[in-house]
C-alpha positions in Angstrom: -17.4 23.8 394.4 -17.0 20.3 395.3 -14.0 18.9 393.0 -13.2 15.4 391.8 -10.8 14.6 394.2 -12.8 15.9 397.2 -16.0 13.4 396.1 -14.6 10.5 397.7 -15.7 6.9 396.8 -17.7 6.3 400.0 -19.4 10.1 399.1 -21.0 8.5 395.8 -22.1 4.9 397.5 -23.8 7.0 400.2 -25.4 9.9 398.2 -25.7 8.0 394.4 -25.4 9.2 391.1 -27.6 11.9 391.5 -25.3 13.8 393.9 -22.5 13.2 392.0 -24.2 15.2 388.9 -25.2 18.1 391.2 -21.5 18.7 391.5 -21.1 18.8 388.0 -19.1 15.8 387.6 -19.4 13.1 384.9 -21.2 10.3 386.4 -19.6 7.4 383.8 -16.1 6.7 382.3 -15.2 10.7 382.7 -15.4 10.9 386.2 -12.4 10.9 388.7 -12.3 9.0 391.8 -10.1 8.7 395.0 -7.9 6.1 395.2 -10.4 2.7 396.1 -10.1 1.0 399.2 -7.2 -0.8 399.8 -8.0 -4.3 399.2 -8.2 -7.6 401.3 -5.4 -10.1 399.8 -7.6 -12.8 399.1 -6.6 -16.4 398.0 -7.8 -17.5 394.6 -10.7 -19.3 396.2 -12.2 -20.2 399.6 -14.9 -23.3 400.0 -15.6 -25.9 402.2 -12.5 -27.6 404.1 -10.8 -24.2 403.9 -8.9 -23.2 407.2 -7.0 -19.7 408.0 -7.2 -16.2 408.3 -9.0 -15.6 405.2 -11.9 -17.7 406.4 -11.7 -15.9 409.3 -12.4 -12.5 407.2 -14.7 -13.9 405.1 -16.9 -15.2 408.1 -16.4 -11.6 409.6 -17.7 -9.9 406.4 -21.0 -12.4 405.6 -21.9 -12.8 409.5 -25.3 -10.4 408.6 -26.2 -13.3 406.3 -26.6 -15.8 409.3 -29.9 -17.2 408.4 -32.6 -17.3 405.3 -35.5 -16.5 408.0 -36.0 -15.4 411.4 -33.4 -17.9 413.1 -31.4 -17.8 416.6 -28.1 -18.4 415.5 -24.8 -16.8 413.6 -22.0 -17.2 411.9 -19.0 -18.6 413.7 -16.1 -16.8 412.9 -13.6 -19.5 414.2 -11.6 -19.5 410.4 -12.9 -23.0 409.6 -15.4 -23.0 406.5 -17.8 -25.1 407.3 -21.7 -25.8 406.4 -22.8 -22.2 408.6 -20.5 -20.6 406.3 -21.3 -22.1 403.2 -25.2 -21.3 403.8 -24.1 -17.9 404.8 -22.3 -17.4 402.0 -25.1 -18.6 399.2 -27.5 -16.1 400.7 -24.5 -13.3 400.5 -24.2 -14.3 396.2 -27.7 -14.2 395.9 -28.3 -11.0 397.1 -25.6 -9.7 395.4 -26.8 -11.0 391.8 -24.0 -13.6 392.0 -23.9 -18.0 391.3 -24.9 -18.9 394.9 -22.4 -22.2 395.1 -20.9 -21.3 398.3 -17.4 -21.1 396.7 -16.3 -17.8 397.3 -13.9 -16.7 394.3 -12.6 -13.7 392.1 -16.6 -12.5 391.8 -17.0 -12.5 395.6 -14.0 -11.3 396.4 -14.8 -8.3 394.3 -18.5 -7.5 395.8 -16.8 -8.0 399.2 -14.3 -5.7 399.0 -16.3 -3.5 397.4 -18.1 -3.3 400.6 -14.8 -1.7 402.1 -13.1 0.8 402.9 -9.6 1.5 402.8 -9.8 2.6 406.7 -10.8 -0.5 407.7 -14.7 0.4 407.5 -17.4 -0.1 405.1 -18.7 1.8 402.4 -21.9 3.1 404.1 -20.5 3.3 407.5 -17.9 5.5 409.3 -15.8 4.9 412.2 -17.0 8.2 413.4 -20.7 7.2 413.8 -20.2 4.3 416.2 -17.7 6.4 418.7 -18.5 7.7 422.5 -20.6 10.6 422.4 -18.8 12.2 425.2 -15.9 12.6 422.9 -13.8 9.6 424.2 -13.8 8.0 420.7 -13.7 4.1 421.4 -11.9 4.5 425.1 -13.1 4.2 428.3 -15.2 1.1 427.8 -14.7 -2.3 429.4 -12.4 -3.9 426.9 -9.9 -2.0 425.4 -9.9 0.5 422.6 -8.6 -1.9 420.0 -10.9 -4.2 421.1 -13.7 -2.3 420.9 -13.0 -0.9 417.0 -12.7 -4.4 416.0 -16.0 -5.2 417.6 -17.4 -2.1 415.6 -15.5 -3.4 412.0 -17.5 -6.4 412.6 -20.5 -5.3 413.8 -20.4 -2.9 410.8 -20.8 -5.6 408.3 -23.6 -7.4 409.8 -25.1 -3.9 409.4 -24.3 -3.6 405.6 -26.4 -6.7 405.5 -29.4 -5.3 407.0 -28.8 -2.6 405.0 -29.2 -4.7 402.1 -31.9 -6.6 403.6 -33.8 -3.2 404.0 -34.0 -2.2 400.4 -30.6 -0.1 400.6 -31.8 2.6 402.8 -30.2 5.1 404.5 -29.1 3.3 408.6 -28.7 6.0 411.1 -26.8 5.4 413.8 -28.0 6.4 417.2 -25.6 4.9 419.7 -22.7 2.8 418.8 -19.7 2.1 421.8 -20.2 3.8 425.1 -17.2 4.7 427.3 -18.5 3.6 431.1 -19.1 7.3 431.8 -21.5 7.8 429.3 -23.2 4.8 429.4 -24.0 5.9 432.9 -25.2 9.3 432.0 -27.7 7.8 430.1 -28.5 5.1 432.2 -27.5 2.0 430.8 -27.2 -1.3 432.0 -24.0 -1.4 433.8 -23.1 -4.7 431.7 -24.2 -3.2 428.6 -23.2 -4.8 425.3 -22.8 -0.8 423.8 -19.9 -0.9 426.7 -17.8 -3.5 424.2 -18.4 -2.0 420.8 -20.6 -5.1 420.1 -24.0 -3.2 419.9 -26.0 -0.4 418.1 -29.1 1.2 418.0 -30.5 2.2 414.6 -33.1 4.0 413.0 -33.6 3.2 408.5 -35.5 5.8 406.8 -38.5 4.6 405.4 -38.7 1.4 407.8 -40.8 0.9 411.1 -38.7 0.1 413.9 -40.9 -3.6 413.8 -39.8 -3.8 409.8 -35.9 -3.7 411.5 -36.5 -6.0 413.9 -37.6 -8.4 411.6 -35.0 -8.1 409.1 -32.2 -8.4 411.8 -34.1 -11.4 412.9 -31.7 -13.0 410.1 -28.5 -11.0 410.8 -27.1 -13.3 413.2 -28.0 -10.7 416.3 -28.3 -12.2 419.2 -29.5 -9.3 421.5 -32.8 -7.7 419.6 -34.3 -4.8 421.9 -38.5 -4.4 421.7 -39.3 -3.2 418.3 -42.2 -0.7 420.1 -39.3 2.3 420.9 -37.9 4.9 417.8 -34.9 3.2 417.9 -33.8 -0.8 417.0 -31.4 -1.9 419.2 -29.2 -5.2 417.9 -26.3 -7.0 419.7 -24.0 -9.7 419.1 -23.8 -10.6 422.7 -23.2 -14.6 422.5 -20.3 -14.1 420.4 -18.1 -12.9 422.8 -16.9 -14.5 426.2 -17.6 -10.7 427.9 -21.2 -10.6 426.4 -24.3 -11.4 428.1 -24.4 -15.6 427.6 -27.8 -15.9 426.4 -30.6 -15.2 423.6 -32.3 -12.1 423.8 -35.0 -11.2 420.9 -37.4 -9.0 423.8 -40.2 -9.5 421.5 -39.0 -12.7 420.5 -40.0 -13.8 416.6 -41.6 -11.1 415.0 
């Protein structure tokens, strides 16, 4: 039998309530968690004019909140809040039920870092789901492999927004990084954006692939795969000075 300490707090954001009672555990006040996720140190407040590494992480962790409709552009995360970030921010408060003034304090802080995990990942998303399938973890690509997990951390928030955007459904994660040697053996473009830990293909339960596409449409992606396969592909490919240097939406505005 699954005990308290084994039901982690990632467990109970991924399978709800309703798996924590069919392990006999209290669902309110009663129940015992794990430790939470270590926490980022956040100042007392971030807005507009604000400079620094906590802008930095803040633009990180709101990038999937790019745009309020289907828009080509992103969140710079340069760690100077200005208007992109601000807007970016508003939609982020909204959608999580809090005063949308583009002032991220104590409140935003919270509903951010309740979004992580104490590994460096998010709460719906492991490390684990994004690595090589030929069991090279995050080597073996062309940047290197601390390169390519911090590609993933970020590419993993953008995704907790789409999650969000989705109606909080379930993301499967179909390919994430690709060491060179895989990408080959599945016959990927040599300069593929999976080769940099900037890219994923998805599948949400419940959601056509178009649905996805459409949604991502305002996650700040700038690489959007045809929408008429299984699988949604999304990129962040003019972020990065190794990426592909131009807009691709293959079936352009949905």
């Amino acid at each position: 039998m699954t005990s308290a300490s084994d039901l982690s707090r990632r467990s109970l954001l991924r399978l709800g309530a309703g798996a924590a009672a069919a392990t006999g555990l209290a669902v309110g006040g009663g129940l015992v968690l794990a430790s939470p996720a270590a926490a980022y140190g956040w100042p007392s407040q971030l807005a507009q004019g604000a400079s620094g590494a906590a802008v930095t992480e803040l633009q990180i962790r709101i990038a999937g909140w790019a745009a309020g409709s289907a828009q080509q552009t992103y969140v710079t995360v340069d760690g100077q809040f200005g208007p992109g970030t601000g807007a970016a921010l508003r939609r982020f408060q909204a959608a999580y039920g809090l005063s949308a003034d583009g002032v991220a304090g104590p409140q935003t802080f919270g509903k951010l870092n309740a979004l992580e995990s104490s590994d460096g990942s998010t709460a719906h998303f492991d490390f684990s789901e994004f690595q090589s399938k030929d069991g090279s973890g995050f080597s073996g690509g062309k940047v290197g492999a601390t390169t390519v997990k911090e590609n993933v951390r970020r590419n993993m928030y953008k995704l907790e927004a789409l999650r969000k955007k989705c109606g909080d459904r379930a993301v499967t994660i179909n390919s994430g990084f690709r060491s060179v040697s895989h990408n080959s053996s599945v016959g990927g473009a040599s300069n593929s954006m999976h080769l940099y830990g900037i890219a994923a293909d998805v599948a949400i339960s419940g959601l056509s692939t178009k649905s996805i596409y459409q949604n991502a449409e305002t996650c700040g992606y700038s690489g959007l795969e045809t929408y008429t396969v299984s699988w949604q592909h999304v990129d962040s490919r003019v972020e990065h000075a190794y990426g592909s240097q131009s807009w691709w939406w293959e079936d352009g505005v949905a």
